[in-house]
ZAMARGU-4260 file (C-alpha; in steps of 0.2 Angstrom, whole numbers, plus 5000, padded with zeros to 4 digits):
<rodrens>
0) 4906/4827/5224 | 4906/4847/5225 | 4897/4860/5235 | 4888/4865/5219 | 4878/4847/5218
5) 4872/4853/5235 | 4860/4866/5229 | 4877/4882/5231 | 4870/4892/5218 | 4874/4910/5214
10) 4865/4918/5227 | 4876/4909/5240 | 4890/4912/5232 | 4892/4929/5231 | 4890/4931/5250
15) 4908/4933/5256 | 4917/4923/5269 | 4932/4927/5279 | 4948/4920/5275 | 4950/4901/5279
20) 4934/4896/5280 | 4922/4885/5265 | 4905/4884/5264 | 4899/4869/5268 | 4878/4863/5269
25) 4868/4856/5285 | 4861/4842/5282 | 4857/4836/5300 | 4854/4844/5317 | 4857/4833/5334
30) 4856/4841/5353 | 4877/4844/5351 | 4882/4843/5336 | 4877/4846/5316 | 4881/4834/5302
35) 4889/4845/5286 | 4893/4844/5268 | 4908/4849/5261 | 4921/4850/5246 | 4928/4841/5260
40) 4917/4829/5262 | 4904/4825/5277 | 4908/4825/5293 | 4902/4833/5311 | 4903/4850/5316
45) 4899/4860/5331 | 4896/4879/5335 | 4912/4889/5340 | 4903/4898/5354 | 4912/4916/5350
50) 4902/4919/5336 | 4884/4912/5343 | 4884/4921/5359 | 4869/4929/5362 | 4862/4921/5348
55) 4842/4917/5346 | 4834/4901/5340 | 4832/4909/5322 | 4851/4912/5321 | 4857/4896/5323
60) 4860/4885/5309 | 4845/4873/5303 | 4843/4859/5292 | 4846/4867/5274 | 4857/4880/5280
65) 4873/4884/5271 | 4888/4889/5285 | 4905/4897/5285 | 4916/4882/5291 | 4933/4881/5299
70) 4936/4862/5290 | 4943/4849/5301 | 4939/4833/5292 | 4946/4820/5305 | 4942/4828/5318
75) 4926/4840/5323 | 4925/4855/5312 | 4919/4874/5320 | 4904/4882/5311 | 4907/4902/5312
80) 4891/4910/5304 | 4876/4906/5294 | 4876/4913/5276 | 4860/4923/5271 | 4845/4913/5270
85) 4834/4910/5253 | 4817/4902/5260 | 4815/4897/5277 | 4803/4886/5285 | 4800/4893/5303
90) 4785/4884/5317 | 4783/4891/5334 | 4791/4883/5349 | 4783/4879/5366 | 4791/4894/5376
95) 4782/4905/5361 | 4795/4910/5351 | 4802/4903/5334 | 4809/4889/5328 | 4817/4885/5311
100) 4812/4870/5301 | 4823/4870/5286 | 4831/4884/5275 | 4835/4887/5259 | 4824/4875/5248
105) 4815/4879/5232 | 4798/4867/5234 | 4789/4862/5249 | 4779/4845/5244 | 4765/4844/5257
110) 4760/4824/5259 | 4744/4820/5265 | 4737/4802/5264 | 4718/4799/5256 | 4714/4784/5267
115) 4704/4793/5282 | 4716/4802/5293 | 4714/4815/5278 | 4711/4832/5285 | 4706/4848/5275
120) 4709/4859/5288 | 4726/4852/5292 | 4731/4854/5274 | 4727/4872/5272 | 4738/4876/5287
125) 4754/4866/5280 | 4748/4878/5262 | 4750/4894/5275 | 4765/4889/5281 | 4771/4883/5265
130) 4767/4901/5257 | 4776/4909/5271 | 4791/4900/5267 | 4794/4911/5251 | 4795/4892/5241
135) 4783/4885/5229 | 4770/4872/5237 | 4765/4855/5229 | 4753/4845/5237 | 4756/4823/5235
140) 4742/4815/5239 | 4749/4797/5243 | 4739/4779/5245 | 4728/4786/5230 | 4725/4767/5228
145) 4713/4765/5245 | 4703/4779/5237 | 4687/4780/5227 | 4684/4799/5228 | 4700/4804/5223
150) 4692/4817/5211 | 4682/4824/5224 | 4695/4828/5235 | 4708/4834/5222 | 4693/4847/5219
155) 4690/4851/5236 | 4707/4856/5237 | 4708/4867/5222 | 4695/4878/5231 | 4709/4883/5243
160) 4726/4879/5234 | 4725/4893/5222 | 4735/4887/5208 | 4746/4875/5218 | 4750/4859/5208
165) 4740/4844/5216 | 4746/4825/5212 | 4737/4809/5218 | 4750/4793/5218 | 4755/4778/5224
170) 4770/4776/5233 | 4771/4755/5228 | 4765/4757/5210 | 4773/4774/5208 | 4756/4779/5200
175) 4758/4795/5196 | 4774/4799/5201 | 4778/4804/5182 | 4769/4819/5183 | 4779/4826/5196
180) 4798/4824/5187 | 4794/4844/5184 | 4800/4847/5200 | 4814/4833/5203 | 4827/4844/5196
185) 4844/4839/5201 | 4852/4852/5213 | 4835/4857/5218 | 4829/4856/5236 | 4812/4850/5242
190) 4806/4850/5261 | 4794/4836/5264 | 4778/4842/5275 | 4765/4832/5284 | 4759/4821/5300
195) 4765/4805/5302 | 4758/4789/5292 | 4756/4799/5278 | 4770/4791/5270 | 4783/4804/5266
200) 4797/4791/5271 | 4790/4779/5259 | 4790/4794/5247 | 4806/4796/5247 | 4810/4777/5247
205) 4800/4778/5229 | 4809/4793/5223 | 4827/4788/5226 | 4823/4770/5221 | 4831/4765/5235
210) 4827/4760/5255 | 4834/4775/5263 | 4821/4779/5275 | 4812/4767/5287 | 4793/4765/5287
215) 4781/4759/5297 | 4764/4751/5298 | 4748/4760/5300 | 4733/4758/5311 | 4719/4749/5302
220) 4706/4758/5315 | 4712/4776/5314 | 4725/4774/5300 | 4736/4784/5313 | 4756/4781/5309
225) 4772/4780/5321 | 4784/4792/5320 | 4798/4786/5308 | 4807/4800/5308 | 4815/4806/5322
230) 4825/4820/5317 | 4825/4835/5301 | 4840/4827/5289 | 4843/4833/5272 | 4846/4818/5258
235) 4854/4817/5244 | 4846/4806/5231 | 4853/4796/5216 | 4844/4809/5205 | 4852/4822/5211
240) 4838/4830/5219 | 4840/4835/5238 | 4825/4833/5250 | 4823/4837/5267 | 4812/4825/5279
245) 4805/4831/5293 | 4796/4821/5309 | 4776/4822/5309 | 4773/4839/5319 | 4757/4838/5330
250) 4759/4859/5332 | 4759/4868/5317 | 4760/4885/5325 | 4756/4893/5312 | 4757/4912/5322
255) 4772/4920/5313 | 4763/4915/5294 | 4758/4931/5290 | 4760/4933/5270 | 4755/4915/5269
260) 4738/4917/5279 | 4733/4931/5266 | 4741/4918/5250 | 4727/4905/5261 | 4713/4915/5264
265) 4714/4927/5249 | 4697/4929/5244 | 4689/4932/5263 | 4704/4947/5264 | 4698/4954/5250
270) 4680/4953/5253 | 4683/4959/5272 | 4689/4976/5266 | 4672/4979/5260 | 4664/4974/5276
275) 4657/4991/5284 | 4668/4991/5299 | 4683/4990/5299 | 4682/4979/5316 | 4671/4967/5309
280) 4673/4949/5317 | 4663/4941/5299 | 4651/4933/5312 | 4632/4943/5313 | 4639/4958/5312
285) 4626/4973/5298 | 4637/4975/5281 | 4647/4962/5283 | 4653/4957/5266 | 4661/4939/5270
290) 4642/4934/5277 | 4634/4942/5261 | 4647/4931/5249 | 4643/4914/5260 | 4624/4920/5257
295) 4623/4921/5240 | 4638/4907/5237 | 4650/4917/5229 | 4661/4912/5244 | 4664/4892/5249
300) 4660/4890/5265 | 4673/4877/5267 | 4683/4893/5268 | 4677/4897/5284 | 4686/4886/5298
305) 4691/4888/5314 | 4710/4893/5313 | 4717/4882/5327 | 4704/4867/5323 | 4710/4850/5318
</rodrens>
């Protein structure tokens, strides 16, 4: 086992580190210590304090994040830097700053169940985030099987994920789980988005072929889940591909989004800019051109939701 089947590509690579340390990849963060992979193999690490002080939430090593390690198999090694990210997934935090996710995958799979927890508007804020990563979204939509409008709702989604891949399965069957070996490359890393019950733990279970991740049952009443994830970890399946859990977030914080709001909301930005001023709120105010589109139907009113609404 190298570094290399870890996802160290090129762009990693070519970032320098000073003499004596290796590279090694995150794959879990606790309160005092991280979990790393290695060519040394895995084992814990902690932060050598020097090179962190004074740091910020967003400077501090996340699931995903490739480090510069000063290696100390049997014992605990020191992590002195993080290397340049590719993509990072970032939320905000309750004393309203930011908090990183995950870093430095290549697809964000977005899980949402069809059985009726569903939420359209909760989806479209996992796709702004998602955007904002600077990675590729996919939506899954698991328990196809307790579904009779599946086709509806895979429409209803196309309306707002432009051109993002949208695959209906079933995590027992694996119904559909051949359409998505496109993006199951080995070496590859995918972050798994979505509120609990969805089943992204059984997901993963049917992708790797393997139990590796606890599940649970769901509420027949509100088909509400437990959390069976407690903490972001980065796993290495027998495939080869690399996936990222993470625990069901109630808050999506989705305040730092900005690229990924406009990716969202593309055709409302563009009509806004021909609203007659430039302050227009969209609601009744004159030449308003996003009230003139939802007039004449040229723009979905599904569209048009409240931003912090569940």
């Amino acid at each position: 086992m190298t570094i290399i089947n870890y996802g160290f590509t090129d762009f990693f690579e070519s970032q320098t580190l000073q003499s004596g340390l290796i590279p090694a990849r995150v794959t879990a963060v606790f309160k005092d210590f991280f979990k790393v992979v290695s060519e040394d193999g895995e084992h814990l690490a902690k932060l050598k304090h020097v090179a962190f002080m004074g740091a910020i939430n967003t400077e501090l090593p996340a699931v995903g994040d490739f480090v510069a390690l000063e290696s100390h198999p049997r014992d605990t090694s020191l992590i002195h830097g993080v290397l340049d990210r590719k993509t990072v997934f970032k939320r905000s935090d309750p004393a309203g700053g930011e908090q990183l996710v995950a870093a430095n995958f290549d697809y964000v799979f977005i899980v949402s169940s069809l059985n009726h927890d569903f939420n359209m508007n909760r989806l479209e804020r996992y796709l702004t985030i998602a955007w904002d990563s600077g990675a590729k979204p996919v939506v899954i939509l698991t328990k196809a099987d307790l579904s009779d409008n599946v086709t509806q709702i895979v429409t209803e989604i196309e309306l707002v994920a432009y051109g993002v891949p949208i695959f209906p399965v079933d995590n027992l069957s694996k119904r559909g789980f051949e359409d998505i070996e496109q993006f199951l490359k080995q070496g590859e890393t995918t972050v798994l988005l979505g509120s609990s019950g969805v089943g992204k733990s059984s997901f993963i279970n049917a992708l790797s072929g393997e139990t590796l991740m606890k599940t649970s049952e769901i509420r027949e009443d509100d088909s509400k889940g437990k959390h069976t994830t407690t903490h972001r970890e980065l796993h290495r399946l027998s495939t080869g591909l690399l996936v990222i859990d993470t625990p069901g977030m109630r808050e999506l914080g989705i305040g730092q989004a900005s690229h990924g709001l406009g990716e969202t909301f593309q055709d409302i930005e563009l009509l806004a800019n021909n609203c007659k001023f430039r302050n227009c709120q969209h609601g009744s105010e004159p030449g308003c051109a996003v009230q003139s589109a939802l007039e004449d139907g040229s723009l979905p009113e599904t569209l048009i939701i409240p931003i912090g609404s569940n």
